[in-house]
BAFI-3210 file (N, C-alpha, C; in Angstrom, 3 decimals, decimal comma, padded with zeros to 6 digits):
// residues 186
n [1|2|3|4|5|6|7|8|9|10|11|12|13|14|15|16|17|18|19|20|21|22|23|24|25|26|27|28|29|30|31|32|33|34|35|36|37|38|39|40|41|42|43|44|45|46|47|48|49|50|51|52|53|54|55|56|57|58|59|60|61|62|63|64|65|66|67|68|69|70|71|72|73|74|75|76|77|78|79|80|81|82|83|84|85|86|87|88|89|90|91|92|93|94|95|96|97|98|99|100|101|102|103|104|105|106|107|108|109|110|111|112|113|114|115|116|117|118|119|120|121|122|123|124|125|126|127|128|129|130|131|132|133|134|135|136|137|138|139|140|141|142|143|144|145|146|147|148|149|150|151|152|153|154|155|156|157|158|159|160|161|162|163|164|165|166|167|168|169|170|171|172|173|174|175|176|177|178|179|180|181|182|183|184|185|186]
n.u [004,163|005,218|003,875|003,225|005,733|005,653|003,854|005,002|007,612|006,072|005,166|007,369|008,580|006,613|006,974|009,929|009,383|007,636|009,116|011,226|009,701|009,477|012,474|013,151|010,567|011,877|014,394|013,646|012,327|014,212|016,118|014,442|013,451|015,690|017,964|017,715|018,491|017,276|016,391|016,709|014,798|014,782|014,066|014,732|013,065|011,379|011,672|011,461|010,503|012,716|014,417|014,842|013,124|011,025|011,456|009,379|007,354|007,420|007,341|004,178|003,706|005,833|004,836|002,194|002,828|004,648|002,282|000,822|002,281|002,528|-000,261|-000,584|000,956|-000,643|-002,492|-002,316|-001,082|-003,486|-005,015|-003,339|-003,686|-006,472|-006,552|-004,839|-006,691|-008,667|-007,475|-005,585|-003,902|-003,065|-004,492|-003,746|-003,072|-005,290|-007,079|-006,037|-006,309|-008,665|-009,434|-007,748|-009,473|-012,120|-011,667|-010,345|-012,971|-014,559|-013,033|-010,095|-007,312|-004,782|-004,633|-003,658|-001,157|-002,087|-003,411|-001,396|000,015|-001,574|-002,866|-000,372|000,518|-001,778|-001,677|001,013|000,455|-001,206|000,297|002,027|000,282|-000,631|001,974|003,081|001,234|002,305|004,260|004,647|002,956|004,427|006,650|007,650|008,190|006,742|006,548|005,098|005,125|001,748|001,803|003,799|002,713|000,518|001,662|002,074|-000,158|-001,002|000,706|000,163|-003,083|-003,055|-001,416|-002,827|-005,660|-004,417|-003,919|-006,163|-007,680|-006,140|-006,565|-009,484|-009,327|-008,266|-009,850|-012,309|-011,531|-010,529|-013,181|-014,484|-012,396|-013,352|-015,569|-015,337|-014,096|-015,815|-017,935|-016,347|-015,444|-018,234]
n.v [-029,552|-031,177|-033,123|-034,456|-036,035|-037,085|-038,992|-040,812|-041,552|-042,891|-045,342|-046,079|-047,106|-049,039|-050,866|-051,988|-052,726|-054,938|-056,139|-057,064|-058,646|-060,908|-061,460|-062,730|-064,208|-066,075|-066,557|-067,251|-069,612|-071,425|-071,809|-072,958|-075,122|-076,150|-076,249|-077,832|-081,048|-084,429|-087,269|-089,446|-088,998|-088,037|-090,394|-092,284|-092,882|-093,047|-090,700|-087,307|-083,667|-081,304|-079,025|-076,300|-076,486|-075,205|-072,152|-071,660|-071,413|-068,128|-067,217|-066,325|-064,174|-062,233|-062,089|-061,018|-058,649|-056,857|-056,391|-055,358|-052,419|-051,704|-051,712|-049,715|-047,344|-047,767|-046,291|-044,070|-042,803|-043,087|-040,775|-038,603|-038,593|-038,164|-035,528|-034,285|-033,862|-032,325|-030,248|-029,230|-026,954|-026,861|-027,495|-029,994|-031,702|-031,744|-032,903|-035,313|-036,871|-036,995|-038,748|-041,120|-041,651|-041,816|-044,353|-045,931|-046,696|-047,819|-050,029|-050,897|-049,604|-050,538|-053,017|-055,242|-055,405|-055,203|-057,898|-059,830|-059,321|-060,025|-062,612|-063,882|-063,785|-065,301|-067,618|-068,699|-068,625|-070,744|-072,735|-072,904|-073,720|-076,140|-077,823|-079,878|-081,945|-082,016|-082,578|-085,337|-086,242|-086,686|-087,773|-091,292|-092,417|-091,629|-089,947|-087,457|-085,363|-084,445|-082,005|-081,029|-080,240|-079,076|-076,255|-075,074|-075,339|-072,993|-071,342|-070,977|-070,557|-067,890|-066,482|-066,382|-065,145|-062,429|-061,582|-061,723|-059,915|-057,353|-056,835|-056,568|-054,476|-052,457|-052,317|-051,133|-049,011|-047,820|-047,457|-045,533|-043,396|-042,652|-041,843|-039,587|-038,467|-037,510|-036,049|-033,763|-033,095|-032,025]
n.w [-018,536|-016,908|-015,794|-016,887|-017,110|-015,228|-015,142|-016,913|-016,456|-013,823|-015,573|-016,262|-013,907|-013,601|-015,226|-014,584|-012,288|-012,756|-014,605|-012,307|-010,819|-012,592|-012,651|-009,656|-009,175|-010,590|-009,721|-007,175|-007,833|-009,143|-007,196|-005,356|-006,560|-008,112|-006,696|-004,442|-003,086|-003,183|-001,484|001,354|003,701|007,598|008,608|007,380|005,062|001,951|-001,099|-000,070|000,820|000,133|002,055|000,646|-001,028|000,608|-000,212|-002,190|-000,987|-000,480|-003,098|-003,587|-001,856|-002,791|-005,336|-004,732|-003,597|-005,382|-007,432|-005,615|-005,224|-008,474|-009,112|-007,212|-008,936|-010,937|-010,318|-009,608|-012,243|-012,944|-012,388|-012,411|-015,010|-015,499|-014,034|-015,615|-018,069|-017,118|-016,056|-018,691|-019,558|-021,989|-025,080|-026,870|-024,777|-022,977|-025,371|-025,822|-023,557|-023,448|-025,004|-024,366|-022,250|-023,151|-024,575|-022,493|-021,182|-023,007|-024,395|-022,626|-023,842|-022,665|-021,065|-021,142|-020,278|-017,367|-017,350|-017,917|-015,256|-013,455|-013,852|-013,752|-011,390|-009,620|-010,842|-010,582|-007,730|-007,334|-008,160|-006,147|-003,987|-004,899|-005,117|-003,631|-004,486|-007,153|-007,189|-006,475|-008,142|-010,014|-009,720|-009,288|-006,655|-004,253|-000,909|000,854|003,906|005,531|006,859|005,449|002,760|004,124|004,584|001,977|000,631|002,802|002,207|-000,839|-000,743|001,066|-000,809|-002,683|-001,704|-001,042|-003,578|-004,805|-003,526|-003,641|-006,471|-006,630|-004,441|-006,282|-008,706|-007,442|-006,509|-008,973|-009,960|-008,588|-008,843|-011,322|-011,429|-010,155|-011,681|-013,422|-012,054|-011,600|-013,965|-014,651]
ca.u [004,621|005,767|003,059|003,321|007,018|005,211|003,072|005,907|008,127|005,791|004,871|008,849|008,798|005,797|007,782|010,506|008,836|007,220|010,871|012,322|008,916|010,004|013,530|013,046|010,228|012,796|015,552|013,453|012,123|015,579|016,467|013,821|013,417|017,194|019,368|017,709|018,739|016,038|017,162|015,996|014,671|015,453|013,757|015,020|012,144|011,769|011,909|010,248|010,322|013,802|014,244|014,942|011,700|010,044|011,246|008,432|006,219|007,717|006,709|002,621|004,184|006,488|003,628|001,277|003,484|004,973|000,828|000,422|003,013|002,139|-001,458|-000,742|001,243|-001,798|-003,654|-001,077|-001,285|-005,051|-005,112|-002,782|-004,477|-007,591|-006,377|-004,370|-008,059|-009,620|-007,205|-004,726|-003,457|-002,135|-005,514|-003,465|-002,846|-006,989|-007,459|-005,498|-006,068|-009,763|-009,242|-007,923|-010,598|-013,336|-010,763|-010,799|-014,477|-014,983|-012,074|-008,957|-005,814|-003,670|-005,454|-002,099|-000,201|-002,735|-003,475|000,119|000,437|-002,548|-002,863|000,975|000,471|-003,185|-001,047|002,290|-000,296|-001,957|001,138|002,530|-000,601|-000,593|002,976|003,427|000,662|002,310|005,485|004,302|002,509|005,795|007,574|007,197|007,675|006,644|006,010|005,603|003,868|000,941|002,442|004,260|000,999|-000,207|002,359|002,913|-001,205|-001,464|001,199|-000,293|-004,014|-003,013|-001,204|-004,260|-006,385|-004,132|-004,148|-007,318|-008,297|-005,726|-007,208|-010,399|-009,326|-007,547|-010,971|-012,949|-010,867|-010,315|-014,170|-014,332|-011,723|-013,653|-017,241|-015,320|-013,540|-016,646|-018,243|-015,778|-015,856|-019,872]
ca.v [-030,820|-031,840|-034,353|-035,808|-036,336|-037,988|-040,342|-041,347|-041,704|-044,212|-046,150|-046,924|-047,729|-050,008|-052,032|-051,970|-053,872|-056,232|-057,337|-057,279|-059,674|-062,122|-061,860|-062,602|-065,209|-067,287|-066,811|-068,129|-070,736|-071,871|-072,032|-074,114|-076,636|-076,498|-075,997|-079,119|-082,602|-085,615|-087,972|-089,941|-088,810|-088,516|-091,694|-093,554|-093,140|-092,574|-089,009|-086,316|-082,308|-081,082|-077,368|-075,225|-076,274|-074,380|-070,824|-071,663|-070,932|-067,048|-066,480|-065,568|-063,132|-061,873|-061,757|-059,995|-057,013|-056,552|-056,143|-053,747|-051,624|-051,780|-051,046|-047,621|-046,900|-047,058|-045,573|-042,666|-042,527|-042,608|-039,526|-037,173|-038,603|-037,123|-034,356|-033,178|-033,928|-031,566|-028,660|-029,094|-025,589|-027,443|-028,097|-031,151|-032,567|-032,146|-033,799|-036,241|-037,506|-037,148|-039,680|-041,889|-041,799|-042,400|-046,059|-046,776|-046,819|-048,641|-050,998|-050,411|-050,278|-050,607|-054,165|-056,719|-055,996|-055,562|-059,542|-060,558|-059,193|-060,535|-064,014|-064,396|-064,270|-066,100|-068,596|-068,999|-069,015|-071,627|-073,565|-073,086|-074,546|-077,681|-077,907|-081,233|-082,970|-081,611|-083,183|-086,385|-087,305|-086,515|-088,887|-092,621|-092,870|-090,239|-090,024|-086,464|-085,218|-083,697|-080,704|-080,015|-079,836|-077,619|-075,445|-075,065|-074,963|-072,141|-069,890|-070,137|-069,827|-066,581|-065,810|-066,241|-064,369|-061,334|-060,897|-061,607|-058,574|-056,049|-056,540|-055,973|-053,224|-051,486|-052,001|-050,565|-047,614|-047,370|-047,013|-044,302|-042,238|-042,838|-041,194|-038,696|-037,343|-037,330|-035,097|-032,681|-032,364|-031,260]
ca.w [-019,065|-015,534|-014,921|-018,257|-017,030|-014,249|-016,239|-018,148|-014,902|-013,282|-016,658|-016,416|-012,623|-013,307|-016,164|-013,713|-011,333|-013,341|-014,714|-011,556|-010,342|-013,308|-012,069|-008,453|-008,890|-011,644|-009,288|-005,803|-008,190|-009,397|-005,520|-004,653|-007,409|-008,112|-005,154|-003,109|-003,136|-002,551|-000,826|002,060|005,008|008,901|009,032|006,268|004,039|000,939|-000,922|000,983|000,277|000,570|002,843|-000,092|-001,913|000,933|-000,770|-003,024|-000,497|-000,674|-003,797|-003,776|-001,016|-003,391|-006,252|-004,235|-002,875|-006,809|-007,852|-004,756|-006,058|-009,906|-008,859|-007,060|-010,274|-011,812|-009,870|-009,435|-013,511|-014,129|-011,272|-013,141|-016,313|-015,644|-013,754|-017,072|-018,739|-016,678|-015,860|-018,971|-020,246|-023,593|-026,008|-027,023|-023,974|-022,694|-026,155|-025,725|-021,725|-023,280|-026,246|-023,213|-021,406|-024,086|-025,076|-021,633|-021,060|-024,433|-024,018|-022,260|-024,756|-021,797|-020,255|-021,714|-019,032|-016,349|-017,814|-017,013|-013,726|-012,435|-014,119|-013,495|-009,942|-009,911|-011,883|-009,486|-006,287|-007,270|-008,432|-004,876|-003,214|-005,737|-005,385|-003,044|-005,338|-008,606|-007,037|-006,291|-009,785|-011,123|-008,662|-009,089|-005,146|-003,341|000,694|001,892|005,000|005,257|007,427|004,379|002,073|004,937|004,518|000,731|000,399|003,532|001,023|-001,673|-000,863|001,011|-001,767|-003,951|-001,524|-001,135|-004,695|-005,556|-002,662|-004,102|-007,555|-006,072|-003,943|-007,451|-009,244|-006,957|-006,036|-010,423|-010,404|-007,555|-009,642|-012,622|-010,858|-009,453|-012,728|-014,464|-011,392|-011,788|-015,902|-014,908]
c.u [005,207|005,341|002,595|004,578|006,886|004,654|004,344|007,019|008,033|005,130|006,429|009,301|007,922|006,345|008,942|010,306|008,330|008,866|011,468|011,106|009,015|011,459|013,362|011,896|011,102|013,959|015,142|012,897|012,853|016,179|016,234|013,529|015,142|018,474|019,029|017,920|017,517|017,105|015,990|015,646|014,957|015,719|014,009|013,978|012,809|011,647|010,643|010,845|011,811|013,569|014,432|013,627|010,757|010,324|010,445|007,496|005,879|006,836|005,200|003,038|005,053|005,556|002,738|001,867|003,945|003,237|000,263|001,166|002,622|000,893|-001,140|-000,240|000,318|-002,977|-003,097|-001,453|-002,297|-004,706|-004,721|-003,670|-005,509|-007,476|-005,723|-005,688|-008,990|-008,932|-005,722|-004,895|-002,956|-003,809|-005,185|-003,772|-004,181|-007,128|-007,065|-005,641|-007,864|-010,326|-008,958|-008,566|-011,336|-012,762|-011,259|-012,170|-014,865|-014,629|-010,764|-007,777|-004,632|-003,718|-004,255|-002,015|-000,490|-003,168|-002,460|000,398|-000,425|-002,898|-001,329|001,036|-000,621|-001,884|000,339|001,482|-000,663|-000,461|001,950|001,916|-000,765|000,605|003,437|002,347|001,108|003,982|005,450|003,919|003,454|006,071|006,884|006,699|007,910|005,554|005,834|004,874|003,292|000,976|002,956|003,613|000,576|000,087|002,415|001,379|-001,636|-001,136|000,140|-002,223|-003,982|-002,849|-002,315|-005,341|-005,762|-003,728|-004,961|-008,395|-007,195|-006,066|-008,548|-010,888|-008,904|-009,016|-012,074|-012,088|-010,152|-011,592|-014,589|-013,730|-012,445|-014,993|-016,464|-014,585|-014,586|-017,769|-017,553|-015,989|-017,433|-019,951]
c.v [-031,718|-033,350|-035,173|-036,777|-037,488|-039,399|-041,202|-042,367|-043,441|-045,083|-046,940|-047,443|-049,181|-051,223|-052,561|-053,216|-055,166|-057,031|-057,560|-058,506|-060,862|-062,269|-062,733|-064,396|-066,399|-066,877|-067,989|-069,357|-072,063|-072,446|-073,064|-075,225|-076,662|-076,750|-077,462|-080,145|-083,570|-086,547|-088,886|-089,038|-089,054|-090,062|-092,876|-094,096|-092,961|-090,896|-088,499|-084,756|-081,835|-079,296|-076,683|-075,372|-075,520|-072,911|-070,628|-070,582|-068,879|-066,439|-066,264|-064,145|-062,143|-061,275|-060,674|-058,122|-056,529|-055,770|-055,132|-053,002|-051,145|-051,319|-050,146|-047,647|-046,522|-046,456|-044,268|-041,982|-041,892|-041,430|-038,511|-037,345|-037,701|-035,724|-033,045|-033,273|-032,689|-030,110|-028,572|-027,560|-025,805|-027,530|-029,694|-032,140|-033,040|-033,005|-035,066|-037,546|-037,576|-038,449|-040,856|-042,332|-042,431|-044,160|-046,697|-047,376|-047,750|-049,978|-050,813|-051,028|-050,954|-052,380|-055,337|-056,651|-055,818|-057,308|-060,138|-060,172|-059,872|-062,048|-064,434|-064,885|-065,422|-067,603|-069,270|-069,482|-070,844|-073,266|-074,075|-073,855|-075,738|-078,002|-079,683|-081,889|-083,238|-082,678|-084,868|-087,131|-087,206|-087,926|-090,032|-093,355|-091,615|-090,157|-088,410|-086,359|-084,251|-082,307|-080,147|-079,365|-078,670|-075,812|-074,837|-074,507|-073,414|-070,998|-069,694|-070,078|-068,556|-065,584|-065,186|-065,297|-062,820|-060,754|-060,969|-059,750|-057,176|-055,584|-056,117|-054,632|-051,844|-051,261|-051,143|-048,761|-046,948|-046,714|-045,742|-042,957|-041,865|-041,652|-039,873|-037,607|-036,871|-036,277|-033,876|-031,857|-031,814|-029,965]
c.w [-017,974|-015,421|-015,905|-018,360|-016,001|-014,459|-016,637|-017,025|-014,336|-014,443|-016,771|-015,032|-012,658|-014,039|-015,433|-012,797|-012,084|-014,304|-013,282|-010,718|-010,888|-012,974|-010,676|-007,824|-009,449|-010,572|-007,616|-006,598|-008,241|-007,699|-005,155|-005,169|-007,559|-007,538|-004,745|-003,864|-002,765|-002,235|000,225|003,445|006,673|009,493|008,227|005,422|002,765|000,571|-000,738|000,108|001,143|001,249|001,394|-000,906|-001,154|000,818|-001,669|-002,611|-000,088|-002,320|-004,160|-002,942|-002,069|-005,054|-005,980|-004,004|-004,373|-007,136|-006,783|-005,126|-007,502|-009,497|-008,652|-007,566|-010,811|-011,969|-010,056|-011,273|-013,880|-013,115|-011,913|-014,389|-016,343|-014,696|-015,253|-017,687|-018,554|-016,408|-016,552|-019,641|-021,713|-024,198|-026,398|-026,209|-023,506|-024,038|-026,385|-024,688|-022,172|-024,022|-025,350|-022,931|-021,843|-024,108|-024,027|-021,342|-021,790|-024,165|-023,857|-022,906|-023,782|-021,026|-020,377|-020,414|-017,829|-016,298|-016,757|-015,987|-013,149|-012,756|-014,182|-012,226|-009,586|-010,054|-011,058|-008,371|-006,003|-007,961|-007,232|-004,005|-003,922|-005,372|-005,094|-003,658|-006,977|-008,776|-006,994|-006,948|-010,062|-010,743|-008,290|-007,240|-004,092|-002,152|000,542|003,307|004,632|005,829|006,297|003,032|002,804|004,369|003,357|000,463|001,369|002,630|-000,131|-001,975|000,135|000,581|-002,312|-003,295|-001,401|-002,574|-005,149|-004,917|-003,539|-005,635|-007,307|-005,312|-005,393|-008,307|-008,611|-006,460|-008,150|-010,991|-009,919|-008,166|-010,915|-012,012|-010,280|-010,336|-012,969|-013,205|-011,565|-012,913|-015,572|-013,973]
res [x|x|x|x|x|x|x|x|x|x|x|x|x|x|x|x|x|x|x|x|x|x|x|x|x|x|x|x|x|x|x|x|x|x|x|x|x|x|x|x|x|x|x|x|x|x|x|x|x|x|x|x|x|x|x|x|x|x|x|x|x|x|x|x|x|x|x|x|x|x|x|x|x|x|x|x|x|x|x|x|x|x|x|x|x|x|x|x|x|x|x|x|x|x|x|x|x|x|x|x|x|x|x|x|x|x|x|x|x|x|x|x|x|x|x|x|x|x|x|x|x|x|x|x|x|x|x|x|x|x|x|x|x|x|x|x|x|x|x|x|x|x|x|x|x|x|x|x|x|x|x|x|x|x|x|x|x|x|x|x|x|x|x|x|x|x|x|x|x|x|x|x|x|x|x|x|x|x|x|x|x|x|x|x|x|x]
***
């Protein structure tokens, strides 16, 4: 029953993280839209992008590494999963990790909150790289520079590509486990 203790374990590390990824992005959010002042600039323009709005550019960084984490969770999971499948000593438990299996294949009960992790971030990235145009329709008069576009767009399409690759890397290394249970069960 160890490695059902295990399952269980990292199913409460992975919830874990994903609150402490909605903490963390609502607190650097709060920072960076809330902390700064507008105002004028060095040059006596008008308003420009105050320093604390660039902790924005933290969070795809902060998205991504949460979703590398949460992934090996679930990778860690399916692993024992079908290891109890294949060499459980319980009847239950093989019937159970087998009942799994079949869902997943079909349609995975578990898929919600693979959703929200991955269209949360998707979804922040791309809010980070809009950010200085999202700011600017707002704002009747709005200068910024284009260095600071640079900047705000570099985060968050790296963001967007380092999570679009670790979802990619989790699918492909979910299918691998998948071909390699089903070698064993023969």
């Amino acid at each position: 029953m160890e490695l059902r203790n295990e399952i269980v374990e990292s199913q409460k590390i992975r919830a874990d993280f994903l609150k402490w990824k909605l903490i963390i992005v609502a607190t650097i959010g709060a920072a960076g839209l809330g902390l700064g002042s507008y105002g004028r600039d060095g040059d006596g323009g008008d308003s420009t992008m105050s320093k604390p709005e660039y902790l924005l550019c933290i969070v795809p960084f902060v998205c991504a590494y949460t979703d590398l984490l949460c992934r090996h969770l679930s990778v860690r999971i399916l692993i024992i999963g079908a290891f109890i499948k294949h060499a459980a000593t319980m009847e239950i438990e093989r019937r159970y990790e087998d009942f799994v299996y079949k869902l997943r294949e079909m349609a995975n009960p578990f898929t919600f909150e693979d959703i929200a992790l991955q269209w949360s971030s998707i979804l922040l990235s791309i809010f980070v790289l809009l950010y200085p145009k999202i700011k600017c329709y707002l704002e009747s008069n709005c200068n910024y520079d284009s260095r600071q576009e640079i900047v705000f767009a570099a985060s968050g399409g790296i963001g967007l590509l380092l999570i679009l690759s670790i979802w990619w890397m989790h699918e492909k290394r979910i299918k691998k486990i998948h071909e390699e249970a089903k070698k064993l069960s023969n």
